[in-house]
N, CA and C of each residue as an Amber inpcrd file, in Angstrom:
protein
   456
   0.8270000  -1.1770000   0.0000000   0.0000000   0.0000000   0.0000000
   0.8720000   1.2400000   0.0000000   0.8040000   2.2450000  -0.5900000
   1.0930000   3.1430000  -0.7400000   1.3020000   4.2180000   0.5680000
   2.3700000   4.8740000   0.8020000   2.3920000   5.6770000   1.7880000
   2.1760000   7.3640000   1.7000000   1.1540000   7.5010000   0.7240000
   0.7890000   9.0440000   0.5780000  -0.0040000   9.2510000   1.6400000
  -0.4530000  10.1870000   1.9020000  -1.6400000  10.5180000   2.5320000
  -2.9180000  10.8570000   2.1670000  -4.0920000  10.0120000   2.3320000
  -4.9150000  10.4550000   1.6140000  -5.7710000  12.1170000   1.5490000
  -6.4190000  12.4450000   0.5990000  -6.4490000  14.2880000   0.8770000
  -8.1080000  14.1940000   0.7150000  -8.5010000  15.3680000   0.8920000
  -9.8200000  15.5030000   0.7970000 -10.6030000  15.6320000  -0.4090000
 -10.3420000  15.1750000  -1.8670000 -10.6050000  14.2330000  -2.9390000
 -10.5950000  12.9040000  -1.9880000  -9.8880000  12.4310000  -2.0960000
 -10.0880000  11.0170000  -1.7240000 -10.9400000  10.9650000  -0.8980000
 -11.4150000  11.3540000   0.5160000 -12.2620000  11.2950000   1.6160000
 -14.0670000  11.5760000   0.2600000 -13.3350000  12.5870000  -0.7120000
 -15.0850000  13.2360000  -1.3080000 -15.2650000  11.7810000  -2.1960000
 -14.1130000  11.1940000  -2.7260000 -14.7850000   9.8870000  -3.4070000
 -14.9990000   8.6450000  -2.7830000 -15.0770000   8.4410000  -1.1960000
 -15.5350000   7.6020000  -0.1920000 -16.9100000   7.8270000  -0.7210000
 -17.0440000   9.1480000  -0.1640000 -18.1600000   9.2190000   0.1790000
 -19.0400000   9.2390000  -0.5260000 -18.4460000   9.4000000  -1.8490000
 -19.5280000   8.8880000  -3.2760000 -19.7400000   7.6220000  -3.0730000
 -18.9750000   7.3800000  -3.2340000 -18.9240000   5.7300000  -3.3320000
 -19.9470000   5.4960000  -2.3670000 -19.9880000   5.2980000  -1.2740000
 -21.0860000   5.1340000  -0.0310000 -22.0680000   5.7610000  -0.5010000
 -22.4750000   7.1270000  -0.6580000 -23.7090000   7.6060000  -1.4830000
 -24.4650000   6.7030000  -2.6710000 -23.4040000   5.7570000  -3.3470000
 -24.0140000   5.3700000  -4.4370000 -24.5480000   3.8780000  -4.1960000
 -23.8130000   3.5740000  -3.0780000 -24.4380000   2.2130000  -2.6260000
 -25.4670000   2.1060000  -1.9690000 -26.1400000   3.1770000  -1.6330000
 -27.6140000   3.6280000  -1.1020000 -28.6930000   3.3710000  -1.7710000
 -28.1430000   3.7050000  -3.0880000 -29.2620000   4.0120000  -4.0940000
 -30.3870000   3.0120000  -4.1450000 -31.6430000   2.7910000  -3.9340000
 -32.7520000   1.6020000  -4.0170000 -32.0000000   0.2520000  -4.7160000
 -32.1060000   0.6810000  -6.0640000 -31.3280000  -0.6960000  -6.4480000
 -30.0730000  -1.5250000  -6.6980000 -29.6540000  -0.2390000  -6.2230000
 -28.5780000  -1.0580000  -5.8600000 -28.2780000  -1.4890000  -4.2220000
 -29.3020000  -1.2560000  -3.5780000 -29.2790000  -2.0170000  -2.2480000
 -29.7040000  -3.0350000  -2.3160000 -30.7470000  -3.2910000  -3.2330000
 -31.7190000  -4.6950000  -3.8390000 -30.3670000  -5.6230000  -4.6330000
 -29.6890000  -5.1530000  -5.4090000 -28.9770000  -5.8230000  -5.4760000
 -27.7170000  -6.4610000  -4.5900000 -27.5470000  -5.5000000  -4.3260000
 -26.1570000  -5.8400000  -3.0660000 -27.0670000  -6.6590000  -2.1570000
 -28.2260000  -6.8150000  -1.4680000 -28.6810000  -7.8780000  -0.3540000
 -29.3100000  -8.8440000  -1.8370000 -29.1540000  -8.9960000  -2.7460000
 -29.0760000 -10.0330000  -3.2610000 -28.1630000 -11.3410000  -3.3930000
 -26.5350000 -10.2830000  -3.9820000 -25.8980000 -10.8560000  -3.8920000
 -25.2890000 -11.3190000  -2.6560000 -25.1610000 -10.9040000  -1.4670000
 -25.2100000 -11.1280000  -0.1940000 -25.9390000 -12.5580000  -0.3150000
 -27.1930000 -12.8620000  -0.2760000 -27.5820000 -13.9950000   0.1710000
 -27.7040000 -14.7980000  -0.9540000 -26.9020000 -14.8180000  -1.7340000
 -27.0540000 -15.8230000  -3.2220000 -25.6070000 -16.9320000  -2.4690000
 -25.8750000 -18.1550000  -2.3940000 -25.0730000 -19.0880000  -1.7430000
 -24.0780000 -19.2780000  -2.7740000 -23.1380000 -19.5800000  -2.5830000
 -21.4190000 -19.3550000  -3.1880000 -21.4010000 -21.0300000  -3.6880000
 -21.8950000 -21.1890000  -4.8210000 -21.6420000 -22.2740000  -5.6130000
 -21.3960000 -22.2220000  -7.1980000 -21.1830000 -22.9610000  -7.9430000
 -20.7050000 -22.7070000  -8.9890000 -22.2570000 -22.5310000  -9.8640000
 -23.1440000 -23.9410000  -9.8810000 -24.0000000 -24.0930000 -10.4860000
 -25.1940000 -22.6420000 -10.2370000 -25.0680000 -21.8030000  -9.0020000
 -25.6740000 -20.3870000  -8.8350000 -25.1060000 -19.4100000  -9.6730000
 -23.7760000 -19.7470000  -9.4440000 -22.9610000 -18.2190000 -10.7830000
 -23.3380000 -18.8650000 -12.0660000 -23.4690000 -19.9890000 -12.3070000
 -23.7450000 -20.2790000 -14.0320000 -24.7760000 -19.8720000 -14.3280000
 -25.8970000 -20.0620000 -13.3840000 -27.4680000 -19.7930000 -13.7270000
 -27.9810000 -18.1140000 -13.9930000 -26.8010000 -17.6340000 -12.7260000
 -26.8200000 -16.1980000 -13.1440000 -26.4530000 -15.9620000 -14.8780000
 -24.9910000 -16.7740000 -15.4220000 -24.6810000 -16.2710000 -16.0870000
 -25.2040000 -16.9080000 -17.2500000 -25.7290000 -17.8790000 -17.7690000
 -26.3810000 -18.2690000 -18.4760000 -27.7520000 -17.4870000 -18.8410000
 -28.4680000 -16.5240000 -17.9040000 -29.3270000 -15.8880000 -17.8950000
 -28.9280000 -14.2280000 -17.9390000 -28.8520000 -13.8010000 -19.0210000
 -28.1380000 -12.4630000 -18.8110000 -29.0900000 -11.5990000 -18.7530000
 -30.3670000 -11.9830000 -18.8910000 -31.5580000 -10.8520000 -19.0550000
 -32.5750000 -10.9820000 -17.4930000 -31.8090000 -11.9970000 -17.0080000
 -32.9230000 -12.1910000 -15.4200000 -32.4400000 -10.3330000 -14.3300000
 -33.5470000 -10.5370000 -13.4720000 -32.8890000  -9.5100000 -12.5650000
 -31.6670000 -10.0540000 -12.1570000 -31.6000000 -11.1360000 -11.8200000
 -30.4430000 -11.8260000 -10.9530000 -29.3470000 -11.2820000 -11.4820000
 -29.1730000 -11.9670000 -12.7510000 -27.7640000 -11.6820000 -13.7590000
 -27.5590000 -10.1460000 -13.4180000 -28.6130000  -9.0820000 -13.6590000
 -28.0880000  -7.7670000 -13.5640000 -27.8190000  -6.7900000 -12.0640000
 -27.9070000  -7.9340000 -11.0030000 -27.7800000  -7.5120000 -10.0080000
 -26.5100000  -7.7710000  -9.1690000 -26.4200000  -8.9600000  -9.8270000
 -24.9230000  -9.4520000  -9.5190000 -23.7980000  -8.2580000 -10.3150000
 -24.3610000  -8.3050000 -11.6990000 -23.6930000  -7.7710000 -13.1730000
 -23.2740000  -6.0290000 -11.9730000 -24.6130000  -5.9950000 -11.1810000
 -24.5020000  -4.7300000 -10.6190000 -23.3180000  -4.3030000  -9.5680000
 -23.8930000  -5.3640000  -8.8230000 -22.5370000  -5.3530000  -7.6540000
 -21.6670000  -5.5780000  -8.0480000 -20.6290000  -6.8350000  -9.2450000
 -19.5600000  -6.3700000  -9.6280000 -18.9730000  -5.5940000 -10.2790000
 -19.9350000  -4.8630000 -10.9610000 -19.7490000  -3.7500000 -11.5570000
 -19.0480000  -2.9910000 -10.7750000 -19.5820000  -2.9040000  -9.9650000
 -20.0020000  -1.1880000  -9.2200000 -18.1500000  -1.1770000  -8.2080000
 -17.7990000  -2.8710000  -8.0160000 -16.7790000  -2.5060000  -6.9060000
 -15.8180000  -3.1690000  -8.1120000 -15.8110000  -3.7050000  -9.0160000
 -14.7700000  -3.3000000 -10.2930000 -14.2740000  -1.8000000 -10.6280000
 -15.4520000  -0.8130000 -10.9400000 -14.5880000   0.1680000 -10.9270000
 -14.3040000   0.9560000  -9.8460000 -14.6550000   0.6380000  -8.3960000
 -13.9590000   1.3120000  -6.9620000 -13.0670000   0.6400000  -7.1490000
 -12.3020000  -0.7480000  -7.4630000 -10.7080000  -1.3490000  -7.6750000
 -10.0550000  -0.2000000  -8.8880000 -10.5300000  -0.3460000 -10.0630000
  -9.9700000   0.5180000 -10.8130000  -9.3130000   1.6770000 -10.5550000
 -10.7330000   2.4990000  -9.6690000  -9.8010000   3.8670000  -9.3520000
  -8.5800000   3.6930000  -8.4660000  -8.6090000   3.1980000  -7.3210000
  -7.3580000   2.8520000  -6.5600000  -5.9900000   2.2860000  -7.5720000
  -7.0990000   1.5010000  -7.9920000  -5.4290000   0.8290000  -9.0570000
  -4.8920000   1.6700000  -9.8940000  -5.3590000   2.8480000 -10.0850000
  -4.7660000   3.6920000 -11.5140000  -4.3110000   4.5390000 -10.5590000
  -4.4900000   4.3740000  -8.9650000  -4.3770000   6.0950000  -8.3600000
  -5.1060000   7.1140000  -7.6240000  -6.5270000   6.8470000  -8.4910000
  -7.0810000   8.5130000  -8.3250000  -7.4750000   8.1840000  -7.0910000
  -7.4650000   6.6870000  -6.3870000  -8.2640000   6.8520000  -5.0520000
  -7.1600000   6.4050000  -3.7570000  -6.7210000   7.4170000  -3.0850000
  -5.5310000   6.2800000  -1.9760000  -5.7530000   5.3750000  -1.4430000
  -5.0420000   4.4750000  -1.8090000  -4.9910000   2.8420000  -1.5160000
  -5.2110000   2.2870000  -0.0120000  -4.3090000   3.0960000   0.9720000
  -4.5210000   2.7170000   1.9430000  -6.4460000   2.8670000   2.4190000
  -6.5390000   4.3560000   2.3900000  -7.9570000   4.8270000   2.6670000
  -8.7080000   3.8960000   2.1880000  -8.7390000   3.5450000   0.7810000
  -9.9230000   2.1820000   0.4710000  -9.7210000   1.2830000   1.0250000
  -8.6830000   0.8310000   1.7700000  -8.4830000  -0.5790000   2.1610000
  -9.0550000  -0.8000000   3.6780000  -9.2330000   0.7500000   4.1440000
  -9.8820000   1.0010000   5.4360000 -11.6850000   1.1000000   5.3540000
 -11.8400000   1.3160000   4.1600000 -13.4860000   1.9820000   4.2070000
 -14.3380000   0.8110000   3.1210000 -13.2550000   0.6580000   2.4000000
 -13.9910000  -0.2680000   1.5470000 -13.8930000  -2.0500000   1.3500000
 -14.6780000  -2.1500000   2.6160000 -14.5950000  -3.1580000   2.9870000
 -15.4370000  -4.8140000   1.9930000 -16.4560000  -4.0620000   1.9930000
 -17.3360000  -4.9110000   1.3190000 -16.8010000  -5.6040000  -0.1310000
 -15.8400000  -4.7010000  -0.7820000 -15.1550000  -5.3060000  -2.0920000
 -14.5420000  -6.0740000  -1.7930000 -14.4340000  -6.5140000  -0.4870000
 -13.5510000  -7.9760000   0.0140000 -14.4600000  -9.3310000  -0.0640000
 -15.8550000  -8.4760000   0.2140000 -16.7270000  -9.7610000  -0.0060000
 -17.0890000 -10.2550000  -1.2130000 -17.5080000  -9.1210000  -1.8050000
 -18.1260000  -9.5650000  -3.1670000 -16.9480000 -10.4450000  -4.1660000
 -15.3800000  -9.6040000  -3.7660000 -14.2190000 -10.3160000  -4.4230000
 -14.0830000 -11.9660000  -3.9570000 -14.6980000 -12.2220000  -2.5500000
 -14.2090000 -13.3800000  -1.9810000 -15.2660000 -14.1260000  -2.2830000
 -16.7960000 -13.2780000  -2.4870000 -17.3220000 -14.5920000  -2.8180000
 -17.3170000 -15.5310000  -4.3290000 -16.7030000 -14.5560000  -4.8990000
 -17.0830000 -14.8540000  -6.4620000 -15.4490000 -15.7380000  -7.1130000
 -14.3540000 -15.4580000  -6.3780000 -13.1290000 -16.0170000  -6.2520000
 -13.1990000 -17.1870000  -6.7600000 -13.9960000 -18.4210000  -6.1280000
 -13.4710000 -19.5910000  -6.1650000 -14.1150000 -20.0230000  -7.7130000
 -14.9630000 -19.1480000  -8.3480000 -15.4520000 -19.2290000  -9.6150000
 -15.1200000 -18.3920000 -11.0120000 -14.0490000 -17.8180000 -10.3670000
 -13.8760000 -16.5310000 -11.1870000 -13.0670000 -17.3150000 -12.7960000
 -12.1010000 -18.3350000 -12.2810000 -11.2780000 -19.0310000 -13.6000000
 -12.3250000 -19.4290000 -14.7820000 -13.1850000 -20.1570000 -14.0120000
 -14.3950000 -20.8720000 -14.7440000 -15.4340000 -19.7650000 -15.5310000
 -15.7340000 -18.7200000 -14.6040000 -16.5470000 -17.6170000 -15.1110000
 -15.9510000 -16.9280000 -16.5040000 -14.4030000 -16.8510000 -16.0700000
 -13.8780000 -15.7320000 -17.2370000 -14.4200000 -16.4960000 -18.5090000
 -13.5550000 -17.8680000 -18.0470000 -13.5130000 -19.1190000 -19.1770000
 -15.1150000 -19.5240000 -19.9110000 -16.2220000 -19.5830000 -19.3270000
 -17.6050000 -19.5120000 -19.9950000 -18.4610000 -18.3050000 -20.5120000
 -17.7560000 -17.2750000 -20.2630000 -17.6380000 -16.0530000 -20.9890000
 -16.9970000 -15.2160000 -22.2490000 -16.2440000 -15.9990000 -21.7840000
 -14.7950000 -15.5850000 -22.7620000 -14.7040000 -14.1580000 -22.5640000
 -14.2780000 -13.6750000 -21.2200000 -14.1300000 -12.6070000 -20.9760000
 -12.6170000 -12.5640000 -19.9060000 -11.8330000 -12.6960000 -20.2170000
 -10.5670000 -13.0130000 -19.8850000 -10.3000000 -11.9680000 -18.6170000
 -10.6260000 -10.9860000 -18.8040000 -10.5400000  -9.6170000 -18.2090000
 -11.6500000  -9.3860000 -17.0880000 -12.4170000 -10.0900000 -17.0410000
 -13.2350000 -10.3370000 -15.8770000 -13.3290000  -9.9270000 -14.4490000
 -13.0720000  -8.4060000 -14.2810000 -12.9060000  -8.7060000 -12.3850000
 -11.7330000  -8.2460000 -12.2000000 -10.5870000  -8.0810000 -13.2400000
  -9.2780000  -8.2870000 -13.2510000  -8.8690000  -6.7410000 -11.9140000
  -9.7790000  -5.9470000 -12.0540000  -9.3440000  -4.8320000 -10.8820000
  -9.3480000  -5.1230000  -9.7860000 -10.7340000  -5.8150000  -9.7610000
 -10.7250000  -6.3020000  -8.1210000 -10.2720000  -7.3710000  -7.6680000
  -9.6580000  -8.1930000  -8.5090000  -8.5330000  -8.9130000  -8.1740000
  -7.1970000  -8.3740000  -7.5500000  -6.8490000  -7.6610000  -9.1790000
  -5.4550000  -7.0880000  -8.3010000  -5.5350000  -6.5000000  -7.1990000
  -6.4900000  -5.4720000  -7.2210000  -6.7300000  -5.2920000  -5.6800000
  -6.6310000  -5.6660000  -4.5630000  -7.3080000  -7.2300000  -4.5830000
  -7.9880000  -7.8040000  -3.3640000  -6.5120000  -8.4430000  -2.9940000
  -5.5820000  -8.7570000  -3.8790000  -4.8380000  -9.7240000  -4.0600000
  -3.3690000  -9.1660000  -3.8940000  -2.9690000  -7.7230000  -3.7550000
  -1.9540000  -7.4020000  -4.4470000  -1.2640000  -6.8860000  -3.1550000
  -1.6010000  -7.4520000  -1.5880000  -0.9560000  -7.3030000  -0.4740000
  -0.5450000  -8.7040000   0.0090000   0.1090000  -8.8010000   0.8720000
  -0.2430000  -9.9060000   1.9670000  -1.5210000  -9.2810000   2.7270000
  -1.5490000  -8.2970000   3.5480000  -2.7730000  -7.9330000   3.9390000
  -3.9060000  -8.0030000   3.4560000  -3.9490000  -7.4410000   2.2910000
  -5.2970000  -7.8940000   1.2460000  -5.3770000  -9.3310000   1.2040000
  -4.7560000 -10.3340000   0.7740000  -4.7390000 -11.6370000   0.7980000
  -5.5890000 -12.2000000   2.1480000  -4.6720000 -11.5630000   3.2080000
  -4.9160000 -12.4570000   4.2730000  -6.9550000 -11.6140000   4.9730000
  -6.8700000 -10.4400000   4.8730000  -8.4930000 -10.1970000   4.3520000
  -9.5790000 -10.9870000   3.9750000  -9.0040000 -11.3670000   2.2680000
  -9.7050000 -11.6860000   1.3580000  -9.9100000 -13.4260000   2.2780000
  -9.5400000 -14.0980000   2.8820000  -9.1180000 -15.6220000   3.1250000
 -10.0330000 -15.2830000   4.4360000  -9.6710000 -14.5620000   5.2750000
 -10.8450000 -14.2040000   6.6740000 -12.3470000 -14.2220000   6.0480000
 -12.6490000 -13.0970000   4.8330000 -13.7500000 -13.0200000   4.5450000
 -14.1020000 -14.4260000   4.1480000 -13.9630000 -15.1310000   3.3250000
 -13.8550000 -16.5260000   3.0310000 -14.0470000 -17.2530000   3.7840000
 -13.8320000 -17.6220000   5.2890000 -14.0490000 -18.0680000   6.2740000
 -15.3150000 -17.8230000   6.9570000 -15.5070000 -16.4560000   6.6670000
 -17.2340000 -15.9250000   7.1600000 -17.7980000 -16.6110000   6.3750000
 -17.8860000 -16.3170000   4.7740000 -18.6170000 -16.7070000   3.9380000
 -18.9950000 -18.4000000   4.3690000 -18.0890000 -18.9140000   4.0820000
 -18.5890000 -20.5470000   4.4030000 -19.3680000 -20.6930000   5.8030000
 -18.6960000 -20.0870000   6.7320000 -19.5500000 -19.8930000   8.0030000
 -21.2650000 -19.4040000   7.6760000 -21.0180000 -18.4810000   6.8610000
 -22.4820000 -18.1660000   6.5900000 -23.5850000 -19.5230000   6.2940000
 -22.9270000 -19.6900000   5.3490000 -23.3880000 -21.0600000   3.8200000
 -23.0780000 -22.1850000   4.5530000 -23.2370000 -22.8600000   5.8040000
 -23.0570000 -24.3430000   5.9910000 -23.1410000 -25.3490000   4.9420000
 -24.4510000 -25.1330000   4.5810000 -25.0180000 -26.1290000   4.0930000
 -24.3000000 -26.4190000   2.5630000 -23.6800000 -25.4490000   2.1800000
 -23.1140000 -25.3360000   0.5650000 -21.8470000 -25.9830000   1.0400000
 -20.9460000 -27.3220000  -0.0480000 -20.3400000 -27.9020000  -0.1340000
 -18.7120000 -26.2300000  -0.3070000 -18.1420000 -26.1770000   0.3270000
 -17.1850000 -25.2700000  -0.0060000 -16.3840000 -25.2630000  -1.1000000
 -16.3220000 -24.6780000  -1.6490000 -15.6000000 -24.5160000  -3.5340000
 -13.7800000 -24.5940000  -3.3060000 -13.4280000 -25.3510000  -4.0610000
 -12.0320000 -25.5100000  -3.6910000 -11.4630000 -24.0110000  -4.2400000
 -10.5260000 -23.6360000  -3.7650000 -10.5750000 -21.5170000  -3.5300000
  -8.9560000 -22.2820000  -4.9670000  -9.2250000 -22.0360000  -6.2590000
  -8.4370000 -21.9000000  -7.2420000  -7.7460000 -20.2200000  -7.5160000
  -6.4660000 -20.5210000  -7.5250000  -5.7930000 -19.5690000  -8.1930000
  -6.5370000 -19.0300000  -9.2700000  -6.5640000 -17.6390000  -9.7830000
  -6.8690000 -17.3160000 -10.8120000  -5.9190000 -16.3490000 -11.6760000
């Protein structure tokens, strides 16, 4: 992580960011994807279906914390500060992880996520994050057989 300090741009694009995760539907989506159980045959159905709400709610939430990775990764947002506030891109990154090889690969979208990867991925700290959240997650999901967590 970077040792700048973050300035008050950065604090004003928190707080977008948080402003925008308010918005009706995208709260409908985010407690969607929240309780959509972390299996493979659930991400296919999403993705096999690109016109369901489902598909575009998921499509939503990774959207939305793909490009909060982006900005950090190019810069415009300090790294440390997101890594303090923006927590939730740990989940959505951790839940979708153990499917992400397979996803790019039935897409043919190679590039898939690739921000919030590097992101999630590009500390030991982030790592060891991303592997805690992972631990909730299954804690959540008993009942779901746990996805073997593949490199991507």
């Amino acid at each position: 992580m970077s040792d700048s300090q973050p300035t008050h741009h950065d604090a004003e694009l928190i707080l977008k960011l948080y402003d925008l995760r308010r918005e009706p539907v995208m709260r409908e989506a985010r407690a969607y994807y929240a309780s959509l159980p972390p299996t493979e045959e659930n991400f296919l159905k999403v993705v096999a279906n690109p016109a369901s709400k489902e598909s575009s709610y998921v499509r939503q939430v990774v959207g939305y914390w793909e490009m909060a990775a982006a900005l950090v990764n190019h810069g415009t947002l300090n790294d440390a500060l997101a890594f303090d506030t923006l927590q939730e891109m740990y989940f959505v990154y951790a839940k979708i992880k153990p499917f992400l090889a397979m996803l790019r690969e039935k897409t043919n979208s190679p590039d898939f996520l690739v921000n919030m990867q590097r992101y999630a991925e590009g500390t030991e700290e982030s790592r060891a994050r991303v592997a805690r959240v992972q631990a909730r997650i299954a804690a959540r999901f008993p009942d779901v057989s746990q996805p073997n967590y593949q490199p991507v």
